[in-house]
C-alpha positions in Angstrom: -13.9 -1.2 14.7 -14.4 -5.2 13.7 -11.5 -7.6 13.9 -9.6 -8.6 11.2 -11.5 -9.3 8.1 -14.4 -7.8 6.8 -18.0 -8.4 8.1 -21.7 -7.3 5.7 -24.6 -5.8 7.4 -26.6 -4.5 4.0 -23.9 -2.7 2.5 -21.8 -1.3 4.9 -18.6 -2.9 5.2 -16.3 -3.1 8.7 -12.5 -3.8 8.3 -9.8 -3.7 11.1 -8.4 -0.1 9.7 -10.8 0.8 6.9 -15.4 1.1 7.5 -17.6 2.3 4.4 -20.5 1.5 2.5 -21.0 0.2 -1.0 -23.6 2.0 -3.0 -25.3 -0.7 -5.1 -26.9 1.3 -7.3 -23.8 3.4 -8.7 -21.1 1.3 -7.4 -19.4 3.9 -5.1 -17.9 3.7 -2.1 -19.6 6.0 0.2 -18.1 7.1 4.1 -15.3 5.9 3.9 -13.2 6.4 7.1 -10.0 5.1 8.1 -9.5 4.0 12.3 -12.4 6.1 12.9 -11.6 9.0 11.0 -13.8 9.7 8.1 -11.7 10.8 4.8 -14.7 10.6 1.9 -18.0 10.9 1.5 -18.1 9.2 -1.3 -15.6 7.5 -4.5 -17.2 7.1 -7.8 -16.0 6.7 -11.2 -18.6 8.8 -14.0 -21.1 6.5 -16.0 -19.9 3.1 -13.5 -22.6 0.5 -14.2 -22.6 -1.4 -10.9 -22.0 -5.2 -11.4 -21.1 -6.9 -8.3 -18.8 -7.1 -4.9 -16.4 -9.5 -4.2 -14.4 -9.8 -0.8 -11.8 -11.6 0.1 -11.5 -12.8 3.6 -8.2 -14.0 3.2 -6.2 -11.1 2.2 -9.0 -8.7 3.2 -9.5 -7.1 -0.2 -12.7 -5.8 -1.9 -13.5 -5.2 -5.7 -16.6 -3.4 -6.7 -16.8 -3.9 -10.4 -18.9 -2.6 -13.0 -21.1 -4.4 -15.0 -19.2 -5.6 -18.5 -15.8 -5.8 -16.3 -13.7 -3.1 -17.3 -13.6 -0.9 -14.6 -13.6 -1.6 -10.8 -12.5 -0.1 -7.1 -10.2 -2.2 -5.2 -10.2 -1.4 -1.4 -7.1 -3.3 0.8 -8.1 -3.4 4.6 -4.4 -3.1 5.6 -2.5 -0.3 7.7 -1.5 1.7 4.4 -5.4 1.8 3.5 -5.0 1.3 -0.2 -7.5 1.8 -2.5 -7.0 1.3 -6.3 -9.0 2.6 -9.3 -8.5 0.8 -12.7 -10.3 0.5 -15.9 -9.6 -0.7 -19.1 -10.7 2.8 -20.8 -10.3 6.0 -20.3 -12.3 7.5 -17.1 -12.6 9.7 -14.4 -13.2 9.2 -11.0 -14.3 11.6 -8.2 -12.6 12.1 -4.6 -15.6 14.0 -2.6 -13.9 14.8 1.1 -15.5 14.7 4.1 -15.9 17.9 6.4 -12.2 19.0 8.6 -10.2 17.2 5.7 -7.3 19.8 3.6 -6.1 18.8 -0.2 -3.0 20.3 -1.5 -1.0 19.0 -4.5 2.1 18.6 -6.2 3.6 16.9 -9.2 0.6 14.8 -9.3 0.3 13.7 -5.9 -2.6 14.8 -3.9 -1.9 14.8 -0.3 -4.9 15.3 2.3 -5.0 15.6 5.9 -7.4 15.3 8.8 -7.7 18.4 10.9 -7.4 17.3 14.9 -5.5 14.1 13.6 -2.6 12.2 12.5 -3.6 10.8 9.7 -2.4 11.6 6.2 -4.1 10.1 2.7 -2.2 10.6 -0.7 -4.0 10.0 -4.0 -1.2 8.9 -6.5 -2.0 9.2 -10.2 0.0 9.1 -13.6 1.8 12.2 -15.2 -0.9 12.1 -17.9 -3.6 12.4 -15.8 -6.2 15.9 -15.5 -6.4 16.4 -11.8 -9.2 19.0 -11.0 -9.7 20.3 -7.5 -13.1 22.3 -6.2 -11.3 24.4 -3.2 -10.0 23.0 -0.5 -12.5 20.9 1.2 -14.2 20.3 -2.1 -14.3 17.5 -5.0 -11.3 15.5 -6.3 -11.7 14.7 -10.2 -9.1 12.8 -11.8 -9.3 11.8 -15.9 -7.1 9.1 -16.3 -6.4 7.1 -19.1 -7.1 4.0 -20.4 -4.8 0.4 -18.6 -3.9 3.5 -15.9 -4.5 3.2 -12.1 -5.3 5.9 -9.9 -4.1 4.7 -6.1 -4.8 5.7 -2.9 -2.6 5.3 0.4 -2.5 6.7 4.0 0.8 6.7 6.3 0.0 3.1 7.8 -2.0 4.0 11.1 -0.2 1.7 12.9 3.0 3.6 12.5 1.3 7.2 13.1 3.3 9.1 16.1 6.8 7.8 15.0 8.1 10.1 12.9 7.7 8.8 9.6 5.4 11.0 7.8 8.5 11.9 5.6 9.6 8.1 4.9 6.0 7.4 3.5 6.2 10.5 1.8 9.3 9.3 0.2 7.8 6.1 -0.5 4.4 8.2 -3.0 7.0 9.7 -4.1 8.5 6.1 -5.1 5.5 4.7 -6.2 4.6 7.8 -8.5 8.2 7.2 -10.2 7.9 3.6 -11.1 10.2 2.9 -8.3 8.3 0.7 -5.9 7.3 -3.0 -6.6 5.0 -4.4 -3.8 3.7 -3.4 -0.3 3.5 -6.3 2.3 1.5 -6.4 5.5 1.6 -8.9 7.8 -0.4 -9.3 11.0 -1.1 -12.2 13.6 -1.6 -15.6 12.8 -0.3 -15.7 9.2 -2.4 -12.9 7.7 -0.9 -11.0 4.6 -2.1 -8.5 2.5 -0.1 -7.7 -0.1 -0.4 -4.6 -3.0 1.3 -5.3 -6.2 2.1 -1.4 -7.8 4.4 -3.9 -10.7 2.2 -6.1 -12.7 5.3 -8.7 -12.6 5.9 -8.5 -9.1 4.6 -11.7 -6.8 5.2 -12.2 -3.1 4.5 -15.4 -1.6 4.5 -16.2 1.8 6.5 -19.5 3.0 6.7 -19.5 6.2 5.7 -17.8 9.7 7.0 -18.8 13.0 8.0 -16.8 16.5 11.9 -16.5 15.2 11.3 -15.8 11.3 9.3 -14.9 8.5 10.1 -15.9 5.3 8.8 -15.0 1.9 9.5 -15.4 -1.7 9.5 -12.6 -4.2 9.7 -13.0 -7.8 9.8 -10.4 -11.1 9.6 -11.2 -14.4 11.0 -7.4 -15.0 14.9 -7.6 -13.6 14.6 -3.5 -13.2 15.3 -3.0 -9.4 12.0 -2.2 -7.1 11.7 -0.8 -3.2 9.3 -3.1 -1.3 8.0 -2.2 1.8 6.8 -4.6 4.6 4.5 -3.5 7.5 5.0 -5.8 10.7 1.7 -5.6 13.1 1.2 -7.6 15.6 2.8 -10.5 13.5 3.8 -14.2 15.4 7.4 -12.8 15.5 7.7 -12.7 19.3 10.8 -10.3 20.3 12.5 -10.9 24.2 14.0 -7.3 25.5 17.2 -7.6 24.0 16.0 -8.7 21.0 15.1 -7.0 17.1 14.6 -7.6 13.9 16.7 -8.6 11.2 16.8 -8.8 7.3 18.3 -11.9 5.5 18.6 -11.3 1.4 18.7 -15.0 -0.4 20.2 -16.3 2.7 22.2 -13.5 3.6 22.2 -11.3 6.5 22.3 -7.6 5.9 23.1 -4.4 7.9 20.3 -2.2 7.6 21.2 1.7 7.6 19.7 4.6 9.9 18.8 6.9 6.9 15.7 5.9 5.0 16.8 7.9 2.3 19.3 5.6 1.4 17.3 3.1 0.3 15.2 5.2 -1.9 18.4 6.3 -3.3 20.2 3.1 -3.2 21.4 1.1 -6.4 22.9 -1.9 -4.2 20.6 -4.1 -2.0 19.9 -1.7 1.0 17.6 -1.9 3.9 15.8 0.1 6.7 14.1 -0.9 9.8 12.1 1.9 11.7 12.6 2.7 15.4 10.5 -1.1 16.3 8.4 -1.8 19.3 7.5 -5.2 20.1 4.5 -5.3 18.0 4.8 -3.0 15.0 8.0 -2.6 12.9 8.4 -0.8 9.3 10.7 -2.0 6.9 11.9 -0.3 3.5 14.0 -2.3 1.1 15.7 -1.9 -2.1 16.4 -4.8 -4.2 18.8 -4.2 -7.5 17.6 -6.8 -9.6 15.3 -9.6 -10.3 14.7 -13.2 -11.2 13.3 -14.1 -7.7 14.6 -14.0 -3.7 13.9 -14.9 -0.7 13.6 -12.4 2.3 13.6 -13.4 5.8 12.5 -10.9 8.7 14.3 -13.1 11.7 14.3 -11.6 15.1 17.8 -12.4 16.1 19.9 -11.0 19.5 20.8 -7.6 19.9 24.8 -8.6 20.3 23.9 -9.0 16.3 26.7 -6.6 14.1 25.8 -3.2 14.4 23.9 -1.1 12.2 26.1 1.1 10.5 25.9 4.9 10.6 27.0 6.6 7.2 24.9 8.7 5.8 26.6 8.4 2.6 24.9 9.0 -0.1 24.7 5.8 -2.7 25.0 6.3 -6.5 22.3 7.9 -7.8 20.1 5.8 -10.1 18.6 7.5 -13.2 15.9 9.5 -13.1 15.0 9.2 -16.4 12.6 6.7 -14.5 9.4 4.8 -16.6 5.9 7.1 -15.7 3.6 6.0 -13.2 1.4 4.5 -16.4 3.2 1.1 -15.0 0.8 1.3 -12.2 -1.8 0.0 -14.5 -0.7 -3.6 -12.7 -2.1 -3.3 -9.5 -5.0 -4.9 -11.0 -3.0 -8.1 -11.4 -4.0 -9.2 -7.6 -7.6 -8.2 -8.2 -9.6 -10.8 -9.6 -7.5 -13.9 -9.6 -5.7 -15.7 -6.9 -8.1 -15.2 -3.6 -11.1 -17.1 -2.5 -14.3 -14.7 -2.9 -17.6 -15.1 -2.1 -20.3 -12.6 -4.2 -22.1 -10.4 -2.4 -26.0 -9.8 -3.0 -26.4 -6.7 -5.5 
């Protein structure tokens, strides 16, 4: 694999977790593997007129769009692997596996694994959607309709072997209830790449040094969102009796062992995975919304304890908005980034 960022030999593209090819004559994404692995032979969307390819450098994010603008892949090089498939109409677009993968499904959430390997891809898609799958090694078609996303996203690789197959499996199931607002990586040297799954969601990053990282988030929707934040190999440099800590608007918060609880939780709750010095994941639920600040600090391990209860927090209503409201992961697409075209 490349370093960080992507890097064009004709049309095959090389990120730090993600490698596949662009097919500049339908627009599809052809082998595409993720840290080696190869999950797809191809992604394509029927009757896509291919327009161009954009990537971003800076928060390592492609968009092959069609031809008038209103459809487009979106493909994240972060640990999570996201991919996101938009249009402005209705549409369908086609999952064809690679050989040694398995597809099962439920409640609209496709979940595939990799036979010899740890990986694990879910394909997330709205309530209204016609999902049609050709056996189990065979093509994924999903009819979606018009202003609706259809998302992909593995457990982040980075965090494979730690037991938290189940937390990310929590966290689809978050996203596929209108539950989640934004995903947050952050590596060495500053680098973000950040997935919006709420159109009014914005995370900004302020600062980054050895002791903190400190970002801004801001919702024009008050409803309460779980973010997630995906620490690898960031600048935060942690001593052996160190770990890392979550300030909320200044504030510093006990996180809880049970990951669950934040999924659950209708207060501001936190969870911080089992950390090493390098990769940490963190799950947060925040109630409400104008904007906040969040600081991951790493702070001294003499720091109050974490508590223990599993008690269970109130539960929210379930009577939750359907994942049409996923339609606004195109917000980060096509505005904000620096982008250089790529020859068609």
């Amino acid at each position: 694999m490349q370093g960080m960022g992507f890097m064009h030999s004709g049309a095959c593209l090389y990120g730090q977790y993600i490698t596949f090819d662009v097919d500049n004559q339908l627009g599809a994404i052809i082998n595409y593997g993720i840290a080696g692995v190869d999950i797809f032979d191809s992604i394509a969307v029927n009757g896509f007129e291919y327009g161009s390819t954009q990537v971003s450098e800076a928060i390592t994010l492609t968009t092959i769009a069609d031809a008038d603008g209103t459809t487009f892949i979106q493909v994240h090089d972060n640990p999570a692997a996201v991919i996101n498939v938009f249009s402005s109409e209705d549409y369908t677009v086609n999952f064809d596996l690679a050989d040694g993968t398995t597809v099962s499904e439920e409640e609209n959430i496709v979940k595939i694994e990799v036979e010899g390997s740890d990986i694990v891809v879910y394909i997330i898609s709205a309530s209204v959607d016609t999902i049609d799958i050709s056996g189990d090694n065979g093509l994924i078609s999903i009819t979606s309709p018009a202003d609706s996303s259809v998302v992909v996203r593995a457990v982040p690789v980075n965090m494979q072997g730690q037991g938290l197959d189940n937390v990310h499996g929590m966290f689809v199931r978050g996203m596929a209830g209108n539950r989640v607002g934004a995903e947050v990586s952050l590596g060495k040297g500053g680098s973000m790449s950040v997935v919006n799954y709420a159109e009014e969601m914005h995370v900004e990053l302020q600062s980054m040094t050895q002791d903190m990282i400190q970002l801004r988030v801001n919702c024009t929707d008050p409803a309460g969102r779980i973010m997630a934040f995906n620490l690898d190999n960031t600048s935060l440099m942690l001593q052996e009796m160190d770990r890392i800590g979550i300030h909320y608007d200044g504030t510093p918060m006990a996180c809880v062992n049970d990951p669950g609880l934040v999924f659950n939780a209708t207060t501001a709750t936190c969870w911080i995975s089992q950390q090493t010095r390098e990769q940490a994941q963190i799950m947060m639920y925040i109630p409400e919304f104008s904007e906040h600040t969040i600081d991951i600090v790493v702070e001294s391990d003499e720091a109050a304890e974490v508590p223990t209860t599993t008690e269970t927090p109130e539960t929210p209503d379930t009577k939750v908005p359907g994942f049409e409201a996923l339609i606004a992961v195109h917000g980060l697409v096509l505005s904000g980034y620096v982008s250089k075209k790529l020859k068609k």
